[in-house]
N, C-alpha and C positions, 0 to 999 in steps of 0.2 A: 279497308273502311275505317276510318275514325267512328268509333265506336259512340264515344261522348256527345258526339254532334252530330251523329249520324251523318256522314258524308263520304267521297267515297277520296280516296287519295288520289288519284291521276283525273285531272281535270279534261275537258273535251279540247280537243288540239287547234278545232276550227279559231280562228282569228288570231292562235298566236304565230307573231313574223317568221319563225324558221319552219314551222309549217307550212302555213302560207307561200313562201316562196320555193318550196318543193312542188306545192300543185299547180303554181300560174306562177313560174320561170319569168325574172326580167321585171316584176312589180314588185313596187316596196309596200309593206303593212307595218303600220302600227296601231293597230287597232287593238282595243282593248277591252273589253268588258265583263262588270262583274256576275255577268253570267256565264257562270261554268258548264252550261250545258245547251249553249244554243243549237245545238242539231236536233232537238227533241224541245224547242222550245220552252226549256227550265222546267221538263216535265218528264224528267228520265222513269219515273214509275209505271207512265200513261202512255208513253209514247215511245216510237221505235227507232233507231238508226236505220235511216235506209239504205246505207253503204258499210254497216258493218255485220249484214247477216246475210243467211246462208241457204241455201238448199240441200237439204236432205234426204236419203232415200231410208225409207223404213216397214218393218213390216213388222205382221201381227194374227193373230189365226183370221183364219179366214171364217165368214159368219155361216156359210153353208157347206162348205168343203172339210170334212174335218182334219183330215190330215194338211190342208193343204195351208200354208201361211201369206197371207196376200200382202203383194207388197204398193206400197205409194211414194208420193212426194209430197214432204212439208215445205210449206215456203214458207221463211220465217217474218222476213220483210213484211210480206200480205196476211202474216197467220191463218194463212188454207191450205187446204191438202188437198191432194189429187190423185184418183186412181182409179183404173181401165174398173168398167164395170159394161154391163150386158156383152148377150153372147155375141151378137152380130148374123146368129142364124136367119135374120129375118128383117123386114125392113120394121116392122113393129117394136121393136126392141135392140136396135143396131147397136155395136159395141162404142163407146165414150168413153172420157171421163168424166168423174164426178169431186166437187168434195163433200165428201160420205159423214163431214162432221171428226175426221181423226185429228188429234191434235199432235202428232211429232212427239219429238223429246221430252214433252210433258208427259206423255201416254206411261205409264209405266209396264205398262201389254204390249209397248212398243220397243224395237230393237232399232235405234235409229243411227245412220253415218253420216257426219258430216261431207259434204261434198268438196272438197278441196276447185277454189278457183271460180264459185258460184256467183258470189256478191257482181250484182250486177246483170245476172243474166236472170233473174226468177222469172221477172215478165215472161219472158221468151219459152226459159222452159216451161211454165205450168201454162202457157196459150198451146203448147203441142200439148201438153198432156189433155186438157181441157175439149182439145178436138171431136169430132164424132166421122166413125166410118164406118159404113155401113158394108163392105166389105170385107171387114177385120173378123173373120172368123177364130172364137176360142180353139184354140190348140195347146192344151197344158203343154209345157216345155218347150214349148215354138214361138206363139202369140199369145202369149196369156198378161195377166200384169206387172210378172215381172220385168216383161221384152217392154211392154206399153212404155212404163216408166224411164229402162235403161235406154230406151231409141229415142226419147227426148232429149236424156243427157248427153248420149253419143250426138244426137243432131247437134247440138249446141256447144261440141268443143268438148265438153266433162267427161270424166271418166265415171264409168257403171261398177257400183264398187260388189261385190261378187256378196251375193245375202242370203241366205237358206231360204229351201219353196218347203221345206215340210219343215214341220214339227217333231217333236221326240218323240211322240205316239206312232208316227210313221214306223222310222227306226226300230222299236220296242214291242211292236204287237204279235210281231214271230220273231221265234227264234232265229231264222233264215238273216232279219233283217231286211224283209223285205217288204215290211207292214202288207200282208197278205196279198202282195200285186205278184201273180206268178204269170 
C-alpha cells in the first residue's frame, strides 16, 4: 500500500490487454481506464470480488455441547455461514442448515481453513449445506456437523480439510485423557 495516498500497489487486472487475452483467447483489448478497480465498482472497501474469494471450513465451541467444537462454512463471496443444526429426531425440528450469524475468519473463537480450489463453487456448496433432511439423524462422529459440512465439500470436488471436534477441556478433564467418556 502507498501509504501517503492511501492506495494499494497492484492495480485490478480486469481490462488490462495481457489479461484480457488470457480469459477470452483470439480477442484484442485495449481498453483502458482510470478505474483501478472495476470489479468492485471503485469500491474496494464496500464491495467484494466475486472471483477472488473462498470457502472456508471453521469451527468453534459449540453453544450447548461443551466439549464439543462445532464446525461450519463461511462463504466469503456471500459473507454467510452455514451449519448443520437440529437433531432430525423428529419431523418438528428436522436436521438443516442454518446461518447461525458466524462470521469466519473474522471470528477470532474461530479456527478457520481456507479451502483450496473454492472460488467459484460457493453457490453450490452452501445450497447443499443450506439443505433440510428430515431423515439425517445426529450421530456425533458419523452425522453430526462436521460430516454435514465435509459432504458438501466432498459433493462438490473439494477436499474436507481434517479440524478438531473437541476442545482442550475434552482432552484435560482426566487424567486418562479421556475427558470423562469411559
Amino acid at each position: 500500500m502507498r501509504v501517503l495516498i492511501e492506495s494499494w500497489l497492484n492495480r485490478d487486472p480486469l481490462g488490462e490487454p495481457g489479461f484480457e487475452l488470457i480469459r477470452n483467447p483470439g480477442r484484442t483489448f485495449a481498453v483502458k481506464t482510470a478505474n483501478d478497480y472495476p470489479y468492485v465498482a471503485n469500491d474496494p472497501l464496500n464491495s467484494v470480488d466475486p472471483f477472488g474469494l473462498k470457502i472456508f471450513k471453521c469451527v468453534r465451541q459449540a453453544k450447548t455441547m461443551q466439549y464439543n467444537l462445532h464446525a461450519y462454512l463461511w462463504d466469503d463471496k456471500n459473507k454467510k455461514s452455514c451449519g448443520r443444526t437440529g437433531s432430525g429426531w423428529s419431523k418438528k425440528n428436522p436436521a438443516h442448515g442454518e446461518d447461525a450469524g458466524d462470521t469466519g475468519p473474522a471470528d477470532p473463537n474461530s479456527n478457520c481453513v481456507e479451502i483450496p480450489n473454492s472460488d467459484g463453487k460457493e453457490d453450490s456448496v452452501m445450497k447443499c449445506c443450506m439443505r433440510t433432511d428430515p431423515n439425517s439423524k445426529f450421530i456425533p462422529g458419523r452425522n453430526d456437523c462436521h460430516n454435514w459440512a465435509g459432504d458438501c465439500l466432498s459433493n462438490n470436488g473439494l477436499t474436507d480439510p481434517p479440524l478438531p471436534r473437541f476442545n482442550d477441556r475434552f482432552w484435560n478433564e482426566t487424567s486418562d485423557g479421556l475427558g470423562g467418556l469411559h
